[in-house]
C-alpha positions, -999 to +999 in steps of 0.1 A: +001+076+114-026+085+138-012+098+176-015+073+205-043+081+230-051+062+264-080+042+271-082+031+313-040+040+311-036+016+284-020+027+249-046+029+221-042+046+183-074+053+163-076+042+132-090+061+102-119+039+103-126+049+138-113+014+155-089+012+179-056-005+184-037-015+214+000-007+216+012-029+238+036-022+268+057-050+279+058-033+311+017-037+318+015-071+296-012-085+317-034-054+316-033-054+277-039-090+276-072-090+302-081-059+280-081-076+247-097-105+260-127-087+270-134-088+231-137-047+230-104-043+206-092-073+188-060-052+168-027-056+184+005-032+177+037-044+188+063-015+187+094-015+206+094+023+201+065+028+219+071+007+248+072-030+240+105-042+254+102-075+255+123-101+235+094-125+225+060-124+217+045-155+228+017-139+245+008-133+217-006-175+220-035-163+248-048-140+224-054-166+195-090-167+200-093-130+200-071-110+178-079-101+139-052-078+136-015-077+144+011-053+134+046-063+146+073-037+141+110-050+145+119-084+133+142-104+163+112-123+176+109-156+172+074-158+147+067-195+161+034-181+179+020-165+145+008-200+133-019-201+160-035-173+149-061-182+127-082-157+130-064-124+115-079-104+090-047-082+093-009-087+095+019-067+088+054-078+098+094-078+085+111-107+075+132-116+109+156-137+083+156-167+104+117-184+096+097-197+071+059-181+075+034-204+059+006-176+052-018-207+052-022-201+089-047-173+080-074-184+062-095-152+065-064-131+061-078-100+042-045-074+043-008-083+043+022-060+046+052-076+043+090-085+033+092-102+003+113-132+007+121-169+003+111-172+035+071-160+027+049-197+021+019-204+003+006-168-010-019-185-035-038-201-003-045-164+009-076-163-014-099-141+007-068-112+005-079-078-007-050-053+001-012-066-001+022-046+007+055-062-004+086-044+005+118-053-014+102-076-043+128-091-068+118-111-095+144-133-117+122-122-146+121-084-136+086-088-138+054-097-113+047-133-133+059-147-100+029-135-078+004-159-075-033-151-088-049-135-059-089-134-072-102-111-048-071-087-043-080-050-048-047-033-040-010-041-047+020-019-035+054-028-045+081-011-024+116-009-037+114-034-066+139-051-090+107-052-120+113-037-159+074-042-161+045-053-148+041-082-172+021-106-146-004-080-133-033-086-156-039-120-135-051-100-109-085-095-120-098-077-093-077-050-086-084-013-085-049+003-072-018-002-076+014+015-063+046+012-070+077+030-050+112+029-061+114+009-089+142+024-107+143-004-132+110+000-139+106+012-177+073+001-188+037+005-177+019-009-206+004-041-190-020-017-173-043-015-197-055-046-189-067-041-157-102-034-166-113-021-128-085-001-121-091+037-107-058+041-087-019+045-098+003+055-076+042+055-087+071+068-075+109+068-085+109+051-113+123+076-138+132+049-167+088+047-181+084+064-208+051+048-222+028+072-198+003+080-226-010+042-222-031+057-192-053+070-217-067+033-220-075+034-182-111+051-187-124+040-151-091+056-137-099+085-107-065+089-094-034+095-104-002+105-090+034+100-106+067+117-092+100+121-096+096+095-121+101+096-163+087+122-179+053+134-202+060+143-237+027+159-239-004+152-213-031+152-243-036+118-230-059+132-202-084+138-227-092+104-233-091+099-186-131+111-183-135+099-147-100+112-134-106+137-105-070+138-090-041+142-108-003+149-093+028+151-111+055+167-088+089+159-102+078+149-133+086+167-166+064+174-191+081+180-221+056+203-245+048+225-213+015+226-220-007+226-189-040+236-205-050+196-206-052+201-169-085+225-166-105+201-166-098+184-141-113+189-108-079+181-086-043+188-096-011+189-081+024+201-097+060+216-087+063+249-110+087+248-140+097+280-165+085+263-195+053+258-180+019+275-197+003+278-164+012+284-128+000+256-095-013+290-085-035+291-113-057+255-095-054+267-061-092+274-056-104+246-077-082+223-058-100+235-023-131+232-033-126+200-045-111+189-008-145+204+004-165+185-015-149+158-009 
């Protein structure tokens, strides 16, 4: 996460895309509020680490004509005040276990990280969405039937999930990434190849998948990263990947040991094993230039 900075004594973070965002200080509330409505930065972080102290949010409600993003970290406030904010292209909260949030509030909504939970509303009306973080998804299929066709979304993470596949997926027609963390369920990846636009995989701790050679279907795929998850019988599949430029596997078996399908690649990224046929040593320049160029 980027470091804080100060901007006229106020808290501000920059974001990778060069914007700023105001963590807000109970303690100066009126300061950050003037600020804000001066138009100049319209993303709020409210972080009770960093100096928000307070046990509501509700000024949150003077900034409704103003604000297009809101993180809120901690989740004992009362999320009344989120419905008048209409205008957020950004949210990311936790489920406070207490309200129902009816995500047709946000209309123009274009990224949401949040708890998935009974409480959560209305997903399908968030049809402008492009990048969406659920933590804790179950499903009583063990799949991701239940998430609602999302026609524009681009990127889908799953953190800590009860899912056996991703049966579901494929009626996300848009995306390009997906990431999946601690699914330990999680034993095939098949429903991939269906995703025609798809140059992103991330997964993580899901050790049960053992149909990893479907990837070769994936031919617009650029990036790939799988750990301490499963294993590779063999990873002649990357021969069929001809746009793949990244490729990490740290934790992750391969069975055969053979590493030459790797020199091809312009990017790779491994832990060392004894049964190996080539050392990460063996990349190390490649994989610099490639950060260079890049």
């Amino acid at each position: 996460m980027p470091s804080l900075e100060t901007l006229n004594g106020l808290q501000v973070r920059k974001n990778i895309d060069g914007k700023l965002t105001m963590v807000v200080e109970s303690s100066k509330l009126n300061e950050y509020i003037e600020c804000l409505k001066s138009g100049a930065i319209r993303s709020v972080e409210v972080n009770p680490v960093l100096g928000y102290n307070a046990d509501n949010i509700d000024f949150l409600a003077e900034l409704a004509d103003d604000l297009e993003e809101l993180v809120l970290l901690g989740s004992g406030y009362d999320y009344s005040v989120l419905n008048k904010l209409s205008r957020l292209r950004l949210l990311g909260f936790e489920d406070n276990k207490k309200q129902v949030v009816d995500l047709r509030s946000f209309p123009e909504l274009e990224t949401l990280a949040t708890t998935c939970s009974m409480r959560l509303k209305n997903m399908e009306s968030l049809v402008n969405l492009k990048r969406l973080t659920l933590t804790h998804y179950k499903s009583k299929d063990k799949n991701l039937v239940d998430l609602p066709t999302l026609p524009k979304l681009e990127e889908l993470t799953l953190i800590i999930a009860n899912i056996e596949s991703l049966s579901g997926v494929d009626k996300q027609v848009a995306l390009r990434r997906i990431s999946v963390f601690r699914a330990p369920k999680l034993v095939s990846i098949a429903e991939l190849v269906k995703l025609n636009e798809l140059n992103e995989v991330e997964i993580e701790g899901s050790k049960k998948i053992r149909d990893f050679e479907i990837l070769a279907h994936l031919k617009k795929l650029k990036k790939l990263i799988v750990s301490e998850s499963g294993e590779f019988k063999s990873l002649a599949f990357l021969n069929s990947m001809p746009q793949l430029e990244f490729f990490s596997f740290w934790g992750t078996n391969v069975v055969d040991g053979d590493l030459s399908y790797l020199e091809e690649l312009p990017s790779v990224g491994f832990n060392d094993k004894h049964h190996y046929s080539l050392k990460m040593s063996h990349f190390t320049k490649r994989n610099e230039l490639f950060r260079k160029q890049k």
